[in-house]
C-alpha positions in Angstrom: -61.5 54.8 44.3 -61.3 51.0 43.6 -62.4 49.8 40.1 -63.7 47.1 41.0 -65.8 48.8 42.9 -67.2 50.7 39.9 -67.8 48.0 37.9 -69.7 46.1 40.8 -72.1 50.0 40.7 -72.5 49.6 37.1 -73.4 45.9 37.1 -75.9 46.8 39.3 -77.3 49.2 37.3 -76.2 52.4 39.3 -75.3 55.5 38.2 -71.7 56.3 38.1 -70.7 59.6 39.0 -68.8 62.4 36.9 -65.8 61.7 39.0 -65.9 58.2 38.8 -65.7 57.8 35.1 -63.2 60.4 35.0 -61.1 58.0 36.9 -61.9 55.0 34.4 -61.1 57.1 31.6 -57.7 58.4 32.9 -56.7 55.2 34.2 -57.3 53.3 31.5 -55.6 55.9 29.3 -52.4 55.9 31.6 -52.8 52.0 32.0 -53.3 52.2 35.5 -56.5 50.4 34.7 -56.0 46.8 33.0 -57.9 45.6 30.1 -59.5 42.8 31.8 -61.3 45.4 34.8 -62.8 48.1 31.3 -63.9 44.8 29.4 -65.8 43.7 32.2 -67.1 47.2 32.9 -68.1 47.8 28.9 -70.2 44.2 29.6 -72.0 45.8 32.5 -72.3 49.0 30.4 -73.8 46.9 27.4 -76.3 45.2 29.6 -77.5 47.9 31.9 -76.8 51.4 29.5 -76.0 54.5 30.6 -77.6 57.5 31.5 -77.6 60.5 29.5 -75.7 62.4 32.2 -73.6 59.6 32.2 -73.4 59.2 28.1 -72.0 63.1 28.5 -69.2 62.9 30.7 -68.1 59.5 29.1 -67.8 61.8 26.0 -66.2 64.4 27.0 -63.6 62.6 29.1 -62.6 61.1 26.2 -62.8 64.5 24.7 -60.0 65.5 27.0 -57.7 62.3 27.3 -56.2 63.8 23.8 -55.4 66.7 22.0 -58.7 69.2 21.5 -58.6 70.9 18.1 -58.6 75.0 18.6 -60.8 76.5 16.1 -61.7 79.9 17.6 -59.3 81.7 14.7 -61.5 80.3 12.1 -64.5 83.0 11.2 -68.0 82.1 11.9 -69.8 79.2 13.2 -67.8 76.2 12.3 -70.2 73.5 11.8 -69.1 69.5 11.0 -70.7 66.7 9.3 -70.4 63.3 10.2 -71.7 60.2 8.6 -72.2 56.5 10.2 -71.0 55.1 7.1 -72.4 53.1 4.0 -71.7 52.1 0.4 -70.9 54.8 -2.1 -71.2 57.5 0.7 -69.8 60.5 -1.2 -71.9 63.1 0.5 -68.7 65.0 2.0 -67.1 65.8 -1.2 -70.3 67.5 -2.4 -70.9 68.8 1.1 -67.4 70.7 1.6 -67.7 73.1 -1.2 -71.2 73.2 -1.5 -71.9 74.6 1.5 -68.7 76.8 1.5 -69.7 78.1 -1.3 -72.4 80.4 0.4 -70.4 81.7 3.0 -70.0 78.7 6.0 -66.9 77.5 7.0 -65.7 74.0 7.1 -63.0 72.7 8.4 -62.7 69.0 7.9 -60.8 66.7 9.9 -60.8 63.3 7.8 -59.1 60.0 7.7 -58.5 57.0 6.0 -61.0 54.2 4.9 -61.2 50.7 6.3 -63.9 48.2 4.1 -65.8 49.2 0.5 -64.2 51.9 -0.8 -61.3 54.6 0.7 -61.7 57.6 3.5 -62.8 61.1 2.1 -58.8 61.6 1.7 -58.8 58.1 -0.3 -60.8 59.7 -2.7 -59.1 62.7 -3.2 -55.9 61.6 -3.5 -57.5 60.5 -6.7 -56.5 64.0 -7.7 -52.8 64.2 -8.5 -51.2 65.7 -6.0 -53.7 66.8 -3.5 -52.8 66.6 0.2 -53.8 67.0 3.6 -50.6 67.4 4.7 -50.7 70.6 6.2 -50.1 72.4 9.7 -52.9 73.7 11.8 -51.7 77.6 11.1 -52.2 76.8 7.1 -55.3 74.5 7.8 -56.9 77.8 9.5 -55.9 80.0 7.3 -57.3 78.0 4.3 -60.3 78.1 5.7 -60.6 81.3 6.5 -59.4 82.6 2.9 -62.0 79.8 0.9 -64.7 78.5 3.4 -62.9 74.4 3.4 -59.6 72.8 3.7 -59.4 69.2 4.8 -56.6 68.3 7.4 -55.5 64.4 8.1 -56.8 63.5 11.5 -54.6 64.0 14.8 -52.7 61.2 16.2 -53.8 62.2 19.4 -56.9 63.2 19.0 -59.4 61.0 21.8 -56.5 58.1 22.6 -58.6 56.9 24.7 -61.6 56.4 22.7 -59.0 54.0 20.2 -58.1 52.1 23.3 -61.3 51.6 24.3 -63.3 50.6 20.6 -60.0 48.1 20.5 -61.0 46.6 23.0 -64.4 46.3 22.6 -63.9 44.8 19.3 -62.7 41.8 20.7 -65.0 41.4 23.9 -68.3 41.4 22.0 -69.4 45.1 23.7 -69.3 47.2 20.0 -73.2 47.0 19.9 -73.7 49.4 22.7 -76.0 52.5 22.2 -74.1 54.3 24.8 -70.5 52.9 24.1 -71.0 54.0 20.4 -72.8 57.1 20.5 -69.8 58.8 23.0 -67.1 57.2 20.6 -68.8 59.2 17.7 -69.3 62.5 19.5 -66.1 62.5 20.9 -64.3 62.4 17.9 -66.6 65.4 16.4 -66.2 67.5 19.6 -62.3 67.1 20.3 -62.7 68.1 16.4 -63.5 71.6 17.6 -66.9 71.9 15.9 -69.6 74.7 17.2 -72.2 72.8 15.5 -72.0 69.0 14.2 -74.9 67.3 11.7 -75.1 63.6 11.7 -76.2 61.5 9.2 -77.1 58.1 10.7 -77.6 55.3 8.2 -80.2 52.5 8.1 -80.6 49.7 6.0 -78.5 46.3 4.9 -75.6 48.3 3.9 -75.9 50.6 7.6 -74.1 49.6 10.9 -77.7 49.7 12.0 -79.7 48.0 10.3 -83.3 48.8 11.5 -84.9 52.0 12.0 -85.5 51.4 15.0 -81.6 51.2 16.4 -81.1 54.1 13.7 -83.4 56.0 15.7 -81.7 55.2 19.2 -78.4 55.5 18.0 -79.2 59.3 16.5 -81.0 60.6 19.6 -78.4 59.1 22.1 -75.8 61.6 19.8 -78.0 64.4 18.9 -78.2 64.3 23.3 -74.7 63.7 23.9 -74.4 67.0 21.7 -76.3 69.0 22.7 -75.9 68.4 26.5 -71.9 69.2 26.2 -72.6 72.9 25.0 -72.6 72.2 20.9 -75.9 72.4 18.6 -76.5 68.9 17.2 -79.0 67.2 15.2 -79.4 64.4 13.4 -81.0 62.8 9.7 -81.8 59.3 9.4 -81.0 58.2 6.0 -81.5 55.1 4.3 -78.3 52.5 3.0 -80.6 49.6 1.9 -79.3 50.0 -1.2 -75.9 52.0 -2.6 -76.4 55.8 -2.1 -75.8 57.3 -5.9 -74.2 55.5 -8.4 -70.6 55.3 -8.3 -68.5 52.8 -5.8 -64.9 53.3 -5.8 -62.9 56.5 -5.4 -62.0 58.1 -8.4 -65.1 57.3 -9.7 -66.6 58.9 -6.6 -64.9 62.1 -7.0 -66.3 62.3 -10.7 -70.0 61.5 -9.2 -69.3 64.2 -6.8 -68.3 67.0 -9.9 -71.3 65.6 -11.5 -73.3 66.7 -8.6 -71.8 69.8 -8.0 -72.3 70.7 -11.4 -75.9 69.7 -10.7 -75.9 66.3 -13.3 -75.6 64.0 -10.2 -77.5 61.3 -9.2 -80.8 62.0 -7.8 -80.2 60.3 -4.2 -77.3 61.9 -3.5 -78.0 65.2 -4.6 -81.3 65.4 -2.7 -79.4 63.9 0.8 -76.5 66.8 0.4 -79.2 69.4 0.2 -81.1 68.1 3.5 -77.6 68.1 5.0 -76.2 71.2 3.8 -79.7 73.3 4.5 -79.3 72.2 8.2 -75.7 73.0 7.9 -76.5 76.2 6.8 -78.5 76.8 8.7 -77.6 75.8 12.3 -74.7 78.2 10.9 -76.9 81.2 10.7 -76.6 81.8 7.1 -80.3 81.6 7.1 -82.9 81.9 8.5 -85.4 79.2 8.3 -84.2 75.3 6.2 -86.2 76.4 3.1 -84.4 79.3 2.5 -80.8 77.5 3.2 -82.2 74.6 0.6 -82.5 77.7 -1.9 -79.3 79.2 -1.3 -77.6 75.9 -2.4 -79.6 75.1 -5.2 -78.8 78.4 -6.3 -74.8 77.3 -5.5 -75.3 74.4 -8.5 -77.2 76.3 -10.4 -74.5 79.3 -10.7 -71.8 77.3 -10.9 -70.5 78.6 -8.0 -70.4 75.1 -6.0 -67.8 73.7 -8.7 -66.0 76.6 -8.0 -65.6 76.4 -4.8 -64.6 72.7 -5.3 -62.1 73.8 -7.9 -60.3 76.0 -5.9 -60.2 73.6 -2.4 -58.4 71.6 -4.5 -56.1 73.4 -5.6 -55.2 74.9 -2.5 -54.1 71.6 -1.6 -52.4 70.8 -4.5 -54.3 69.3 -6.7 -55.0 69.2 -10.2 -57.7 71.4 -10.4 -58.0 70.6 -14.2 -60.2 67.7 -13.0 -63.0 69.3 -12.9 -63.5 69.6 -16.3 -61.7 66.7 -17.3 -62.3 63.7 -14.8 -60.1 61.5 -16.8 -57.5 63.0 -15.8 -57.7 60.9 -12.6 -56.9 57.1 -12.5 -58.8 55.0 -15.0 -59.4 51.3 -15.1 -57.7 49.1 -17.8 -60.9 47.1 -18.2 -64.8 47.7 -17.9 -67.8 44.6 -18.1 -71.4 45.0 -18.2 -73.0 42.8 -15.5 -76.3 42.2 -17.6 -79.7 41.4 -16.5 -80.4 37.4 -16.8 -84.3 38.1 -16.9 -87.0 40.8 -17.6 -88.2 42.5 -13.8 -87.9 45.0 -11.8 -84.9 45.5 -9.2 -86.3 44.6 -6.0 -83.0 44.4 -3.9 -79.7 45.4 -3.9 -77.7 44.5 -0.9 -75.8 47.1 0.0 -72.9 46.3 2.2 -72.6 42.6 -0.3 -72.1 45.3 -3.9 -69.6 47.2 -1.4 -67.3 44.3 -0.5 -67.7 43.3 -4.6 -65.8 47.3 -5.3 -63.3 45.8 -2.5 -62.7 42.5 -4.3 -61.7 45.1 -7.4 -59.3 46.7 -5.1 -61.9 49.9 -4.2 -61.2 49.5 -0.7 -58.9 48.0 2.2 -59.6 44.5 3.8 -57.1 45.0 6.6 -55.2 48.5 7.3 -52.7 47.5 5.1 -53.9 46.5 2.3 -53.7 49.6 -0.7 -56.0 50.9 -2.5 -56.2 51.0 -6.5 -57.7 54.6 -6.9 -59.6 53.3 -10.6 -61.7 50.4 -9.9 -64.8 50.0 -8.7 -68.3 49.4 -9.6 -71.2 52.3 -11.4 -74.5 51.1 -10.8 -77.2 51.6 -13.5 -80.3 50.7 -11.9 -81.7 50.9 -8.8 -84.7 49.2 -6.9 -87.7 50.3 -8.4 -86.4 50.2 -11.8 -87.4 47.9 -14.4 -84.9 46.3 -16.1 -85.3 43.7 -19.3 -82.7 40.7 -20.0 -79.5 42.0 -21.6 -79.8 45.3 -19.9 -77.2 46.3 -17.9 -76.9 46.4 -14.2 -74.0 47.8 -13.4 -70.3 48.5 -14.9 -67.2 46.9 -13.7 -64.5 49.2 -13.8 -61.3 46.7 -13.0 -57.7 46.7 -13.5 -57.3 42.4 -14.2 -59.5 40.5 -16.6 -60.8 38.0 -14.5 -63.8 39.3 -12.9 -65.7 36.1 -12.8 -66.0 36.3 -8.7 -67.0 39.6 -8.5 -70.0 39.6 -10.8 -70.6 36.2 -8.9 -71.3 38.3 -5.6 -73.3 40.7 -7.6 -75.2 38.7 -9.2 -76.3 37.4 -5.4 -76.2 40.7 -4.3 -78.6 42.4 -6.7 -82.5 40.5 -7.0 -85.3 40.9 -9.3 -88.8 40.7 -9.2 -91.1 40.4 -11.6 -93.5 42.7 -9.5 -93.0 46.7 -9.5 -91.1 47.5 -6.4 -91.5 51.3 -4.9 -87.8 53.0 -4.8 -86.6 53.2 -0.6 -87.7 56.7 1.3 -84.5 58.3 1.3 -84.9 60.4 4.4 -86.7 58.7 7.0 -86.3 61.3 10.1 -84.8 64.8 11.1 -84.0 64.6 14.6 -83.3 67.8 16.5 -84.1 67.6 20.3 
């Protein structure tokens, strides 16, 4: 086989065979394959697509140019969640123990944030002492003995998906349906999942920001998915403003108790339930959505959800005590009210603007190396819809320096009025299962 070949096939807008982009994949992983012959095959990709056959094997030869993660000692159906990202995103801290908590296992493989706020493990590290880690042995056995354990992702896990996003960061190709959707799915599939449940943002504060790339995007996955051998589906969820309240990762893990606890913000309590019913439910803990939905309200409502959160954290070290006493994590040294400069309602909040103004504080990394203050961040106390009168507050500015002068700056941009009623966003747009 010749690659330049293949890319003249693709270009073309032919179909490339299961052994032909088995060859691409290994090639390029082994650098037999230079740069310059993959970036000129993702620009045929970007402008012709994929076929769904085609969209599979990319996926799963990915899938195999790393290390696969062997779940199959883990009890039960072992079913993942994975979100496309957004501002104040803190559905997997509620999900984890939540839907542990009646009886489904989940084994998270997490990592590290780039942009508005910290990774899942960010945000736990929050807790003193809480760590991920831990070998694969303990990391099954954890979840075997309390339904969740989070684990630090695999170095090798799909090297040749990392190789190939690099690359397509800097040749203009990262806005492919195809290129993306196989980069997602096999990530969740070399995860070892039996079932995966995606939650695909849409909105200013969304990678994709209209429904109708949402849309593509989740169907492209919930395909991939299902046509490799693992039950997929897919929720389209709206990011056109913050989801919650809280933006920064302390403060995240306290909105997260509060939700648990059943207290927590409206948004994000009804999006975990949507989640965690099809989680539930995909895991055969019940037998219709309705009757998972009841099984985790009845989580909150029995306390058994905090539980469940109490003791996954301690299992990994941490200081369980912050449950019931979120102080106990990093605070701020200083807080400001942003405050309303006129009567209205809140007709906008620009998502993925209010997330780089949490970053600004600190929240979140601008480049990989850049560190992360755990405290600071930003509460929001309106949302669109609301009305609001001059003097009221906005939001509060949790901050470790006194000069916040360029951050409420942004917000202030970042967060318009009206002075006609504005109807609150749908939350859940779509449930997408075939």
């Amino acid at each position: 086989m010749r690659m330049v070949d293949l890319i003249e096939k693709k270009r073309d807008g032919k179909e490339l065979t299961t052994e032909e982009i088995e060859f691409i994949i290994n090639g390029y992983t082994d650098g037999s394959i230079p740069d310059y012959q993959v970036s000129a095959l993702t620009m045929a990709i970007y402008y012709k697509g994929m076929t769904e056959r085609e969209r599979a094997d990319l996926t799963m030869s990915m899938v195999k140019s790393g290390d696969q993660i062997d779940l199959s000692k883990i009890e039960g159906v072992k079913v993942d969640k994975h979100s496309t990202g957004g501002v104040g995103d803190t559905t997997t801290l509620v999900l984890g123990p939540l839907v542990a908590a009646v009886g489904v296992p989940v084994a998270k493989m997490s990592g590290r944030g780039l942009g508005h706020t910290g990774g899942t493990i960010d945000k736990l590290e929050a807790v003193s002492g809480f760590h991920v880690e831990i070998d694969n042995e303990e990391f099954i056995q954890l979840v075997n003995k309390n339904k969740v354990a989070i684990i630090g992702q695999s170095g090798n896990l799909t090297p040749a998906d990392k190789k190939l996003y690099a690359l397509r960061d800097v040749t203009a190709t990262v806005d492919s349906i195809p290129l993306i959707a196989s980069s997602i799915m096999s990530k969740k599939i070399a995860a070892g999942a039996d079932a995966i449940v995606l939650d695909v943002k849409t909105g200013a504060g969304a990678f994709m920001k209209t429904l109708d790339d949402s849309r593509e995007l989740a169907q492209a996955m919930v395909r991939i998915g299902n046509n490799v051998g693992r039950q997929t589906m897919a929720v389209i969820s709206d990011m056109s403003q913050p989801l919650g309240y809280a933006i920064g990762n302390a403060l995240e893990v306290k909105e997260a108790i509060d939700t648990l606890r059943g207290e927590g913000p409206e948004d994000l309590t009804e999006l975990c339930l949507t989640l965690g019913s099809h989680m539930v439910y995909l895991a055969g803990k019940a037998g219709s959505h309705q009757e998972a939905r009841e099984l985790l309200e009845t989580a909150i409502k029995d306390g058994s959800a905090l539980e469940s959160f109490r003791v996954f954290l301690s299992s990994q070290g941490g200081n369980a005590s912050v449950v019931d006493d979120p102080a106990k994590m990093p605070q701020a040294k200083y807080t400001f009210e942003l405050e309303a400069k006129e009567d209205g309602y809140v007709s906008e909040i620009i998502a993925d603007e209010v997330g780089t103004a949490a970053m600004l504080l600190g929240a979140g990394r601008a480049t990989k190396d850049s560190v992360i203050d755990l405290a600071v961040g930003l509460v929001l106390k309106k949302k669109i819809g609301d009305k609001v009168s001059k003097g009221d507050s906005l939001l509060t500015i949790y901050s470790n320096f006194e000069d916040v002068s360029a951050v409420k700056e942004k917000l202030y941009k970042s967060i318009k009025l009206s002075s006609n009623h504005v109807d609150a966003p749908v939350l859940v747009h779509e449930e997408i299962t075939k």
